[in-house]
Backbone as ProteinMPNN parsed JSONL, in Angstrom:
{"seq_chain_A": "XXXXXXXXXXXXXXXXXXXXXXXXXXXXXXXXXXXXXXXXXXXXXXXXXXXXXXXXXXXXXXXXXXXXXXXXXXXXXXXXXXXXXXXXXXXXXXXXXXXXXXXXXXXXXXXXXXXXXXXXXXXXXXXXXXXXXXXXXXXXXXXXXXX", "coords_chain_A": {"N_chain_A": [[46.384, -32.917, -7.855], [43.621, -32.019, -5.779], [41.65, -33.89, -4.376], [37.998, -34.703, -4.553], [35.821, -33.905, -2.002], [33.317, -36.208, -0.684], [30.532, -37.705, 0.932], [29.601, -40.604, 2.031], [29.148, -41.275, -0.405], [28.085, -39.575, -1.745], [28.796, -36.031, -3.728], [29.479, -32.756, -2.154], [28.259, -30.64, -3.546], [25.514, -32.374, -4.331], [24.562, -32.64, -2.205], [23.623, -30.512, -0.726], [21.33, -30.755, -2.954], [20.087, -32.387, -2.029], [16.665, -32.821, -0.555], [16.104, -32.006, 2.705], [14.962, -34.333, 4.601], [15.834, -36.499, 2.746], [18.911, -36.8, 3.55], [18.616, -37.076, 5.905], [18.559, -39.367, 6.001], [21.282, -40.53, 5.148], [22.133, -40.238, 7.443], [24.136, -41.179, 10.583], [22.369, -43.03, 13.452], [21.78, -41.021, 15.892], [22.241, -39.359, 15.166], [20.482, -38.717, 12.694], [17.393, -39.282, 13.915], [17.24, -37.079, 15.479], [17.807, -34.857, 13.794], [15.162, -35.822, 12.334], [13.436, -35.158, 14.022], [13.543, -32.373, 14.955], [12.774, -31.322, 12.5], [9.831, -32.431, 12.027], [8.899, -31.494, 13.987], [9.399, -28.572, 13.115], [7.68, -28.226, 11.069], [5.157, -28.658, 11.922], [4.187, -27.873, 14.791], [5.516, -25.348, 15.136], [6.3, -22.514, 16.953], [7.252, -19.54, 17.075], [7.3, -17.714, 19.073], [7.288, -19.193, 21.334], [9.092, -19.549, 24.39], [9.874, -22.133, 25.388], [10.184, -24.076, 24.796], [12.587, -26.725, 23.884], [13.606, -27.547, 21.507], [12.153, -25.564, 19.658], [14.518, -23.619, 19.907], [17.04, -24.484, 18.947], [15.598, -24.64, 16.141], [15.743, -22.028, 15.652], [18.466, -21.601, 15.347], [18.946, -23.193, 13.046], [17.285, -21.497, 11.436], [18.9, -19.099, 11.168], [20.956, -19.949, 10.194], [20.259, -20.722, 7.729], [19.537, -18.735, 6.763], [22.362, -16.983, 6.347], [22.983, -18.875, 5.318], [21.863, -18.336, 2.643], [23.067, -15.782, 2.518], [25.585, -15.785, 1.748], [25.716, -17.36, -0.394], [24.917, -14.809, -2.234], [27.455, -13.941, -2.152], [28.13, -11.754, -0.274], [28.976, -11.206, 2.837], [28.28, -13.233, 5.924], [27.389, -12.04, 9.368], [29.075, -14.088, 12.211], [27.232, -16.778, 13.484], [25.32, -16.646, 16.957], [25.589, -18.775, 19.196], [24.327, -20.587, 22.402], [23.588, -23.547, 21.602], [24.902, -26.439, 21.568], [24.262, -28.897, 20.419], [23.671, -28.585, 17.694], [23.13, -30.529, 14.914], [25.491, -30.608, 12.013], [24.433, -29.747, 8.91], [24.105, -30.092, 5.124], [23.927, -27.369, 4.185], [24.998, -25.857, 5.647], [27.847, -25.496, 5.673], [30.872, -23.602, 5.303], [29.806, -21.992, 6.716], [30.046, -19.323, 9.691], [30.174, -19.749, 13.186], [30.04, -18.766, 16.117], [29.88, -20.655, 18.927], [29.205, -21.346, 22.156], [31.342, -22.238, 24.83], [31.097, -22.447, 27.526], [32.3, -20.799, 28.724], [33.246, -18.797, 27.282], [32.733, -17.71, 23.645], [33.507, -19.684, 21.129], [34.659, -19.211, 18.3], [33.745, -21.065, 15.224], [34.815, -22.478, 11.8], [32.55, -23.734, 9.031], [33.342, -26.711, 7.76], [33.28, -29.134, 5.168], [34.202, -32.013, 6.171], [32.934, -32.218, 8.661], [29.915, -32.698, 8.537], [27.143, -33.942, 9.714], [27.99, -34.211, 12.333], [27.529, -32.772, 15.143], [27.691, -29.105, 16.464], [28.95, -28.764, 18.858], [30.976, -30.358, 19.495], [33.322, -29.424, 17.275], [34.045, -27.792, 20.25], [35.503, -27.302, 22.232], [34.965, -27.883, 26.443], [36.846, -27.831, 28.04], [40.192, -26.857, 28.881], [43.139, -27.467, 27.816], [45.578, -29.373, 29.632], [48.495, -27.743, 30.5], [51.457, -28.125, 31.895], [53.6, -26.345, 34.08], [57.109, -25.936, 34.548], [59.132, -28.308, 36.972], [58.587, -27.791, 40.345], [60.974, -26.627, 43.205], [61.146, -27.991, 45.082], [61.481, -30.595, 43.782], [62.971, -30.293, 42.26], [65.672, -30.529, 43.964], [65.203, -32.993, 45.087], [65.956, -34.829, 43.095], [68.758, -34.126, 42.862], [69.735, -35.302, 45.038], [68.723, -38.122, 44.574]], "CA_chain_A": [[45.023, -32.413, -7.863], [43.062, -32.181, -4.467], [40.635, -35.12, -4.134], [36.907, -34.118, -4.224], [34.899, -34.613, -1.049], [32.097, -37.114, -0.562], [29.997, -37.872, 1.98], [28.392, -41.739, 1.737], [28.989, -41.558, -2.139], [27.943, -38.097, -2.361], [29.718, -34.674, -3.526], [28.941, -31.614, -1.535], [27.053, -29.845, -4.349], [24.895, -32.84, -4.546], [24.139, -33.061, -1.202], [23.189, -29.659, -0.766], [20.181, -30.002, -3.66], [18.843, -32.797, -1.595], [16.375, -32.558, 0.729], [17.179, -32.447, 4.067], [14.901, -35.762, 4.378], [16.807, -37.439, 2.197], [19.895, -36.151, 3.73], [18.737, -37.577, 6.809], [18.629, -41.303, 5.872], [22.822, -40.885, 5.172], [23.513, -39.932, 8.548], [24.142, -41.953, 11.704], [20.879, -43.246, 13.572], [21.199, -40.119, 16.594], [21.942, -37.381, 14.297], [19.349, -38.847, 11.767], [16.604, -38.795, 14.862], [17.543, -35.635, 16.098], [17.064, -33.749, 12.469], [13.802, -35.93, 11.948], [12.086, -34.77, 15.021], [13.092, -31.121, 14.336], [11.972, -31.066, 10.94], [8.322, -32.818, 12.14], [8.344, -30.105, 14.87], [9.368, -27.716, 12.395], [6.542, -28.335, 9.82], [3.943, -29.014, 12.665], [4.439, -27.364, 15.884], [6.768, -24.651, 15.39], [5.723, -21.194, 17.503], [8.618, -18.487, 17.271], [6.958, -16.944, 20.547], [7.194, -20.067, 22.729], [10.853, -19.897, 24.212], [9.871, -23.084, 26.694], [10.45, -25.547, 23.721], [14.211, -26.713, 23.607], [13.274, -27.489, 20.292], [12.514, -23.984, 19.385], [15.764, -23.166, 20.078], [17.54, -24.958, 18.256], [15.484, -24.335, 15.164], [16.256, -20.437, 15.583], [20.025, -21.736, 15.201], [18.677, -23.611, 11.986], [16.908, -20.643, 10.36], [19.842, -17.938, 10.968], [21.783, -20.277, 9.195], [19.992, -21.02, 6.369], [19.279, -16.932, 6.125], [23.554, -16.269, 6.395], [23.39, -19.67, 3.587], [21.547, -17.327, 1.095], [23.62, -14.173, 1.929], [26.722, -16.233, 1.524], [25.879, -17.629, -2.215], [25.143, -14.187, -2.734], [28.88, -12.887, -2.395], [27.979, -11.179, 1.107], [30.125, -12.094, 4.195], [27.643, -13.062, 7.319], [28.119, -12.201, 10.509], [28.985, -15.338, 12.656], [26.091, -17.257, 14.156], [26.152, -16.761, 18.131], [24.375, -20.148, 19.863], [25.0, -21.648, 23.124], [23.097, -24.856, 21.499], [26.181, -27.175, 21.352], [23.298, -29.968, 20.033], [23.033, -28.752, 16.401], [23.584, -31.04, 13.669], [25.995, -29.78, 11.067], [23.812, -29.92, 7.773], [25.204, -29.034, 3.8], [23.666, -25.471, 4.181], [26.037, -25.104, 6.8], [29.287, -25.431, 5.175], [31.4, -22.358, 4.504], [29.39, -20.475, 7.387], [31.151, -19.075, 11.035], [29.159, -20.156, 14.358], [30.488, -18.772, 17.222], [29.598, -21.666, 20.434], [29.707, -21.058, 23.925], [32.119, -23.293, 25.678], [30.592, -22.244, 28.748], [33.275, -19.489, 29.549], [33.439, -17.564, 26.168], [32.164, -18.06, 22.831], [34.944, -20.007, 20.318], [34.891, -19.799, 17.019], [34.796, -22.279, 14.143], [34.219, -22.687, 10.582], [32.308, -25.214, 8.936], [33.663, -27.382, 6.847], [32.401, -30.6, 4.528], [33.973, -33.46, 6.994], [31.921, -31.898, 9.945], [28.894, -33.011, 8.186], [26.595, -34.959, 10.363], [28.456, -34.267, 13.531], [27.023, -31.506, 16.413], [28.905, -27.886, 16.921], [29.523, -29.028, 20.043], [31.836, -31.656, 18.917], [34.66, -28.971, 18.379], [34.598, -26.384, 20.384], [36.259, -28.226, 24.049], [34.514, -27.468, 27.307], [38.161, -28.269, 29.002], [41.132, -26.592, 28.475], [44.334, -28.418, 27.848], [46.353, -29.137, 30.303], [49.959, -27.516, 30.443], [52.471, -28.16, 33.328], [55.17, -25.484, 34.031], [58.552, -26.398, 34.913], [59.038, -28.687, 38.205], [59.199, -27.05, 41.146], [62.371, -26.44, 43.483], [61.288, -29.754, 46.086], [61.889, -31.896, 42.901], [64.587, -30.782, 41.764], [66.128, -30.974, 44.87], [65.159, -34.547, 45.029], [66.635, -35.341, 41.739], [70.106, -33.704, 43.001], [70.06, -36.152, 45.797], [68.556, -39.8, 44.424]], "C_chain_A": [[44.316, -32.866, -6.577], [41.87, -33.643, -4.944], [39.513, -34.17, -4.116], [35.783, -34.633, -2.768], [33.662, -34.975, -0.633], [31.799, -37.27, 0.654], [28.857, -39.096, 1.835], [28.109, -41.542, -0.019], [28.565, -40.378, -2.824], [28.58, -36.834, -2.865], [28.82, -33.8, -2.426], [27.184, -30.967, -2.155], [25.901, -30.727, -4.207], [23.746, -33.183, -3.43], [23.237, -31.497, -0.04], [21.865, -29.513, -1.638], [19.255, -31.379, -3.187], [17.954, -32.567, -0.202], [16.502, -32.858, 2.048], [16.156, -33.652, 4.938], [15.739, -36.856, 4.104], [18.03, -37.421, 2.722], [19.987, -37.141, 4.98], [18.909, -39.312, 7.106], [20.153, -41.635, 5.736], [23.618, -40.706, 6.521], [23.061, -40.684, 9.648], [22.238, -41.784, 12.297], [20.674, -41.677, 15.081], [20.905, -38.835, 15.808], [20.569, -37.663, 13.214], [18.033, -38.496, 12.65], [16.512, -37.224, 15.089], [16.684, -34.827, 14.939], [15.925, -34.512, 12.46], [12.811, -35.465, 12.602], [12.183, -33.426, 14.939], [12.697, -31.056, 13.365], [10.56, -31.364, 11.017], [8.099, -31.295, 12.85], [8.213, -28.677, 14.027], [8.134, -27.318, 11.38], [5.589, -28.087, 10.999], [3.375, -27.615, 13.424], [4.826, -25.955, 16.673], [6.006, -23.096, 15.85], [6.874, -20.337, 17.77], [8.324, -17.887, 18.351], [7.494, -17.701, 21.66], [8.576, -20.125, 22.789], [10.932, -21.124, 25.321], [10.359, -24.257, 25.745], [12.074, -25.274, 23.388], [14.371, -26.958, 21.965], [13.532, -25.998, 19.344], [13.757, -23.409, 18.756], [16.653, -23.019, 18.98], [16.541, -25.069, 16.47], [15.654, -22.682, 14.865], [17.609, -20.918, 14.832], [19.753, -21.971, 13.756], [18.141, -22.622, 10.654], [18.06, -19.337, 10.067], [20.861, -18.493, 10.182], [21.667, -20.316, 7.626], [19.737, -18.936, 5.833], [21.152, -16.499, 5.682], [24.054, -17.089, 5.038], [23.057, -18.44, 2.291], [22.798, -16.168, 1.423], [25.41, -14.356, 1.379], [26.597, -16.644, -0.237], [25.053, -16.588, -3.042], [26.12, -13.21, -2.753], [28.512, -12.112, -0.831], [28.361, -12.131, 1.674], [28.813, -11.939, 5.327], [28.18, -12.909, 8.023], [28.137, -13.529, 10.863], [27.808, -15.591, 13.363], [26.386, -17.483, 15.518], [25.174, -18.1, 18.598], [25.561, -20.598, 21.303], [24.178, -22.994, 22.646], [24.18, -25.623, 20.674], [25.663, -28.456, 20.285], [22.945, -29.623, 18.416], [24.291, -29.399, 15.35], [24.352, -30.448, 12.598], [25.273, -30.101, 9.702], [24.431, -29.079, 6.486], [25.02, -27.845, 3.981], [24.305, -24.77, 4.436], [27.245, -24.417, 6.015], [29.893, -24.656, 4.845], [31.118, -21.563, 6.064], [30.082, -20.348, 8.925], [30.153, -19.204, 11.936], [30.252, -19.669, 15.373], [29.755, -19.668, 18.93], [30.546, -20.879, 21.447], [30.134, -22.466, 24.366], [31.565, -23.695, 27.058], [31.703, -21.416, 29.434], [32.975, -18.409, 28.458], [32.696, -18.247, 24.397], [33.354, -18.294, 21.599], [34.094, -20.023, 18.534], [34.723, -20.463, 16.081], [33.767, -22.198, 13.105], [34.052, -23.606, 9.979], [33.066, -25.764, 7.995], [32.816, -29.053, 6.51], [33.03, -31.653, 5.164], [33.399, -33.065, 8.273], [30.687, -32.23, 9.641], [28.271, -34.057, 9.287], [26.781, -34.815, 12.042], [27.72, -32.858, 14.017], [28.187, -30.696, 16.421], [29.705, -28.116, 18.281], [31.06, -29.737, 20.227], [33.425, -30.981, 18.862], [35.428, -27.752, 18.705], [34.792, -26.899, 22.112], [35.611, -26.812, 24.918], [35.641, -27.04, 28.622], [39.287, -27.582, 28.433], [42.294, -27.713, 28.93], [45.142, -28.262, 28.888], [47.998, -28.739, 30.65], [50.568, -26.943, 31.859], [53.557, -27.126, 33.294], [56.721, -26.217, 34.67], [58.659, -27.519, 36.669], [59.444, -27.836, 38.718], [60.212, -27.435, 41.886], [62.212, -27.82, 44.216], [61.862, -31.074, 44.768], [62.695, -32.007, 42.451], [65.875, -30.776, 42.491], [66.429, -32.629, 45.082], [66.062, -35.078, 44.082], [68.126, -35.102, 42.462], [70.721, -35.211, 43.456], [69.732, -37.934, 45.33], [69.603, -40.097, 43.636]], "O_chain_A": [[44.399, -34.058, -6.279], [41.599, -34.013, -6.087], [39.717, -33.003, -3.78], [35.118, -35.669, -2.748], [32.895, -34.108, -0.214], [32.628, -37.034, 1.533], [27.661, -38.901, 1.616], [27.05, -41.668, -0.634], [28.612, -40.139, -4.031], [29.176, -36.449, -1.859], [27.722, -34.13, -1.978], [26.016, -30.858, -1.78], [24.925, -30.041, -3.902], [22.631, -33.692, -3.537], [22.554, -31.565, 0.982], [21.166, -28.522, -1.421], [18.13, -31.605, -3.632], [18.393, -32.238, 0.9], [16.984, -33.913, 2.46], [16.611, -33.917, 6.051], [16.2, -37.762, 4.797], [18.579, -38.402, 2.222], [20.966, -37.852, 5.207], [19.235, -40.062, 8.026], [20.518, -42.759, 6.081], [24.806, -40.839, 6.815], [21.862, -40.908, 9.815], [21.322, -41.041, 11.942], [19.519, -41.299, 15.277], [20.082, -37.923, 15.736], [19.744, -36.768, 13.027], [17.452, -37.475, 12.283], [15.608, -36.452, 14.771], [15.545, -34.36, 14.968], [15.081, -33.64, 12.667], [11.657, -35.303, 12.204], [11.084, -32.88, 14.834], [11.731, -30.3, 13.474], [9.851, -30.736, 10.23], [7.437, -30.329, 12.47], [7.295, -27.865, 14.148], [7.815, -26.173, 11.057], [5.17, -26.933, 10.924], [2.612, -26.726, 13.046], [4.689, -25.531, 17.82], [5.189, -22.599, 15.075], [7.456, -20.522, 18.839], [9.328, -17.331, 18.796], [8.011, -17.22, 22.669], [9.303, -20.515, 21.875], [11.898, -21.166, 26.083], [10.898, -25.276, 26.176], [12.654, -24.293, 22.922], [15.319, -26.48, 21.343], [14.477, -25.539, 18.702], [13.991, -22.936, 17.644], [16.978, -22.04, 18.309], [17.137, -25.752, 15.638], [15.667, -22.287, 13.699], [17.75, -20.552, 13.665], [20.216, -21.104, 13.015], [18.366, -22.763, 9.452], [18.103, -18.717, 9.005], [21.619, -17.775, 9.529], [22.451, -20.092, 6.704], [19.817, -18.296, 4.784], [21.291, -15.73, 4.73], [24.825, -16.735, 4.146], [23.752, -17.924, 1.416], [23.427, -15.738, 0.456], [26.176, -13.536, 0.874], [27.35, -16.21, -1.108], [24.537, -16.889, -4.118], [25.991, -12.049, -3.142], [29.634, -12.283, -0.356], [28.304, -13.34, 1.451], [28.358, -10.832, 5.613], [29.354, -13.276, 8.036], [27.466, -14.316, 10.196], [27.285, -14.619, 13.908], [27.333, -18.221, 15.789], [24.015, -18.193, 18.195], [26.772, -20.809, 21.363], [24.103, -23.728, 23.632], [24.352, -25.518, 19.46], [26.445, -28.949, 19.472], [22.058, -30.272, 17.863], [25.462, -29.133, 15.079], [23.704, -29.517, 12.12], [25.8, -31.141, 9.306], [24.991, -27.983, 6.516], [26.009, -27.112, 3.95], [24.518, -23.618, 4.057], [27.498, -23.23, 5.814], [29.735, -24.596, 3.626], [31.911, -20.755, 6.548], [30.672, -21.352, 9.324], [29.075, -18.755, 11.546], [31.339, -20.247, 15.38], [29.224, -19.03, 19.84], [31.621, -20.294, 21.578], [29.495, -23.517, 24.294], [31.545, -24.807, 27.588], [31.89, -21.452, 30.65], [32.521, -17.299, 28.738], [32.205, -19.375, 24.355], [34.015, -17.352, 21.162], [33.25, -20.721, 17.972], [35.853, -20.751, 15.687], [32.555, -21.994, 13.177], [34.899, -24.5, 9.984], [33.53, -24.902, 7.248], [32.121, -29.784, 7.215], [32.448, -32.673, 4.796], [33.502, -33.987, 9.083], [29.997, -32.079, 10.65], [28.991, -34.977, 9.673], [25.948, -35.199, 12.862], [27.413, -31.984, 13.206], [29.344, -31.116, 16.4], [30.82, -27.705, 18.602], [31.962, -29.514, 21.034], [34.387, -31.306, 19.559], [36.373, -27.089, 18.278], [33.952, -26.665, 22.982], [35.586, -25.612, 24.648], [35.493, -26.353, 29.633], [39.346, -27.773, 27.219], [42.368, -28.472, 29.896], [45.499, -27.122, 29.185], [48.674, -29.66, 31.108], [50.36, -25.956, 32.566], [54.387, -27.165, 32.386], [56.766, -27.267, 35.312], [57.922, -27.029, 37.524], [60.302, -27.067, 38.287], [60.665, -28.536, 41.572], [63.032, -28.715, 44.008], [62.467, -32.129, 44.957], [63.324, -33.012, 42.119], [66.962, -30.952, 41.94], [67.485, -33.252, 45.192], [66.959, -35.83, 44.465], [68.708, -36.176, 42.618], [71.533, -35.965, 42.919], [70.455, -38.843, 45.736], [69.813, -41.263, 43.302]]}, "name": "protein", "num_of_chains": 1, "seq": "XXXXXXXXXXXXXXXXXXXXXXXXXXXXXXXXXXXXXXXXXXXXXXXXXXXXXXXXXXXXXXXXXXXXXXXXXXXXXXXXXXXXXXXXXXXXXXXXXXXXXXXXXXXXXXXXXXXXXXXXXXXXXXXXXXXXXXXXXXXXXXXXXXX"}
């Protein structure tokens, strides 16, 4: 039988019906910051016109999610969420839903899942591609003949 997954003593479901206050006191002290000052800005501040606030931004990312959350726990498939904001917190709402991030070449992919909790999209969608060597070339294996 699969294990059920917790988060700081929590299930999923449970962590989903609290508020995302409370939510914020279980997670590390940047990501906890981070969500507390959007959520003030959010309540306070928040002007869907002004696109000078990096803030802003990144609460756009926050509301298309929570709009693709409802259409998801009603049996509708969202489209994926497009963001280059590499900086958002993964929160329960998330979980289940498709974000396509910009790498800064193309836009990758990935689906959330419940141990991404807490951590930024950024986190893993690599800015670097891996490095893969092809075969030595002919000077070396020349060399080799001869040492």
């Amino acid at each position: 039988m699969p294990r059920e997954f917790t988060y700081r003593g929590y299930t999923l479901e449970q962590l989903k019906q609290l508020p995302l206050e409370e939510f914020a006191k279980l997670l590390k002290a940047r990501a906890r910051r981070h969500l507390l000052r959007i959520l003030r800005w959010w309540k306070t501040a928040y002007n869907p016109k002004d696109n000078l606030q990096k803030s802003n931004e990144i609460i756009k990312v926050y509301e298309k999610a929570l709009k693709a959350a409802k259409e998801l726990e009603q049996g509708k498939n969202p489209k994926p969420i497009r963001t280059h904001r590499r900086d958002v917190v993964i929160l329960p709402f998330m979980v289940g839903l498709t974000f396509e991030v910009y790498n800064g070449k193309e836009f990758q992919r990935i689906k959330i899942a419940p141990e991404m909790l807490g951590h930024r999209l950024g986190e893993f969608v690599f800015t670097r591609k891996e490095v893969v060597h092809s075969a030595p070339g002919l000077a070396t294996k020349e060399a080799m003949k001869k040492g």
